[in-house]
C-alpha positions in Angstrom: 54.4 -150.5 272.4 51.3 -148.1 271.3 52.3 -146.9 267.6 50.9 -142.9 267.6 48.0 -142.5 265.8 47.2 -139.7 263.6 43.9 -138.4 263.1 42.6 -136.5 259.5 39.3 -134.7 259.5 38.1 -137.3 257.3 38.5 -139.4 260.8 37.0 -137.2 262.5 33.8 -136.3 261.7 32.1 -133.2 263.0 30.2 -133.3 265.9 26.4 -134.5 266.2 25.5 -130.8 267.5 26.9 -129.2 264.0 24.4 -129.0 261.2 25.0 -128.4 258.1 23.7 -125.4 256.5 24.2 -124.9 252.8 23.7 -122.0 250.6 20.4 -122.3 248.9 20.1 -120.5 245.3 17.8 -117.5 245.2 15.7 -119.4 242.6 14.4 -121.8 245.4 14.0 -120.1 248.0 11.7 -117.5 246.1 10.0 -120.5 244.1 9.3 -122.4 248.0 8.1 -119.0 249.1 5.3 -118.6 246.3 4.7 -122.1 246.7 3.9 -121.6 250.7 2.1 -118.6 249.7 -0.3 -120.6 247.1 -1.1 -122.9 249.5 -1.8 -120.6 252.0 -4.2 -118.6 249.8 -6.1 -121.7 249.4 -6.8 -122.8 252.7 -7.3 -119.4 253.9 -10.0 -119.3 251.0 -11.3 -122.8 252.0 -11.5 -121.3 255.7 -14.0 -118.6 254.9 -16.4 -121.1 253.9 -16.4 -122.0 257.4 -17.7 -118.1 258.4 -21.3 -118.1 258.5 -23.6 -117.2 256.1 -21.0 -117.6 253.3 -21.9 -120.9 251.8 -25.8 -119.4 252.0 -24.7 -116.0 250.3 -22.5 -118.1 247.4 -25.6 -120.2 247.2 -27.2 -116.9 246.5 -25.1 -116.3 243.5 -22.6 -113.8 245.7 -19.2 -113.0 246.7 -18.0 -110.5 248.5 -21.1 -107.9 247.3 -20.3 -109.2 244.3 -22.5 -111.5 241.4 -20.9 -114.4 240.8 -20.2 -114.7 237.0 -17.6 -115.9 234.4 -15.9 -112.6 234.7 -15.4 -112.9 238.3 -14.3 -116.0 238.2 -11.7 -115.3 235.4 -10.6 -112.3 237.4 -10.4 -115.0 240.4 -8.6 -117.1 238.2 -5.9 -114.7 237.0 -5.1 -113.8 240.7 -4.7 -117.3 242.1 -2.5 -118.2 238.2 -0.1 -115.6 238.3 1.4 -116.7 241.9 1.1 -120.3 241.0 2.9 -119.0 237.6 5.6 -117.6 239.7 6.7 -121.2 241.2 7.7 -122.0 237.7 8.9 -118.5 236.6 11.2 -118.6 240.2 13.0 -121.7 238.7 13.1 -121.0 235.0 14.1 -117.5 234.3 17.1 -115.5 233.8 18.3 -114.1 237.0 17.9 -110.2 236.2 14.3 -111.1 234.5 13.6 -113.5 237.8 14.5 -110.6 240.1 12.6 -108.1 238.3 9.5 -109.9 238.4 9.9 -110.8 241.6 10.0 -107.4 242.5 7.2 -106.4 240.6 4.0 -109.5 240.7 5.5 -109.6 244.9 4.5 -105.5 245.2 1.9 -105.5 243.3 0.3 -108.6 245.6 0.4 -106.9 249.1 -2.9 -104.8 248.2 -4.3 -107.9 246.6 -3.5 -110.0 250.2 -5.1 -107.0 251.8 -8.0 -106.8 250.0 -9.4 -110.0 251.2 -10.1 -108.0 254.5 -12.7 -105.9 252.8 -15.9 -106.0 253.8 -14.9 -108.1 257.1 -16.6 -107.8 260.4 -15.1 -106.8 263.5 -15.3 -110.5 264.8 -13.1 -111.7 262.3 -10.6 -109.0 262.7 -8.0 -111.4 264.0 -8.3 -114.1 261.8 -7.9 -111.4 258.9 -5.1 -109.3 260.9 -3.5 -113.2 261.5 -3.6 -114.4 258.1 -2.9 -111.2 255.9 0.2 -110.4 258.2 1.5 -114.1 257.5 0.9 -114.0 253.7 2.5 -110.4 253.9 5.3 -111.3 256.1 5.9 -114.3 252.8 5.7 -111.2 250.2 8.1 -109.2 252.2 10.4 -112.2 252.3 10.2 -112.7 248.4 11.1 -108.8 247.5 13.8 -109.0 250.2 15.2 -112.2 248.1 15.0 -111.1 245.0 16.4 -107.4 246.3 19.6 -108.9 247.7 19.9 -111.4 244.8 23.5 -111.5 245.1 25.8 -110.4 242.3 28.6 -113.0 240.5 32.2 -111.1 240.3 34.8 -112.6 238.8 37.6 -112.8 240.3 41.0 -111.3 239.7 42.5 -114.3 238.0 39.5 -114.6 235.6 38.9 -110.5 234.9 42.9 -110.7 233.8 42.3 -114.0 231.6 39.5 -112.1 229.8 41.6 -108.9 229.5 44.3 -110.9 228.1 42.0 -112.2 225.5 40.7 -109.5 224.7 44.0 -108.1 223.7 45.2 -110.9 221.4 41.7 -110.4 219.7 42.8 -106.8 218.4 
């Protein structure tokens, strides 16, 4: 005689086809965006060396129609720190102060992606068009982030415990 046999979901596990897909806190997904964004800003810088005449022209003590000096590469410096700044700053800060920066450094960097199409030529119009839309398309991602950080409420259980506390404290 077969004794019945009851099954629990701890039994039965879900099926190889269903993946599990967490929540992920707004922290890391903006600091894993800034992070793709750094790295892309490097190698997109790295790639232009490949263009030619640009090794010849830094060689020359110039670039982009500008003299290479310590207060260029200061300026240089301070645009590359501030998104690598913002890795740490994603994970670290208060979330009103996060999402406020966010918004701000993230606006303020689509010029600064765009820029690095000045002064291109028409034959590297793709490559520029390819990898300003993809380091915009990241920036559009971060201000959407921190724009629908989402709000804690409490719920109705914990608003009345507070109320009730509040009362016994007048």
């Amino acid at each position: 005689m077969r004794t019945p046999q009851f099954h629990t979901a701890l039994e039965n596990p879900p099926s190889q086809s269903t993946l599990e897909d967490l929540r992920r806190p707004v922290q890391a997904k903006l600091a894993a965006a800034w992070t793709s964004l750094m790295f892309l800003v490097i190698y997109i810088d790295y790639f232009h060396l490949y263009q030619p005449g640009e090794i010849d022209e830094i060689r020359g003590g110039v670039i982009f129609e500008f003299d290479i000096s310590g207060t260029l590469m200061s300026i240089f410096f301070a645009i590359i720190a501030i998104p690598a700044l913002m890795v740490m700053l994603s994970m670290t800060l208060p979330a009103r102060v996060n999402r406020a920066t966010n918004l701000v450094v993230a606006a303020l960097y689509i010029p600064v992606m765009v820029f690095n199409a000045a002064g291109a030529s028409w034959d590297w119009a793709f490559y520029y068009g390819l990898t300003i839309g993809v380091e915009v398309l990241i920036l559009a991602f971060i201000l959407r982030s921190a724009w629908t950080w989402p709000r804690h409420t409490a719920s109705p259980a914990i608003l009345a415990a507070s109320l009730d506390r509040a009362g016994q404290r007048t």
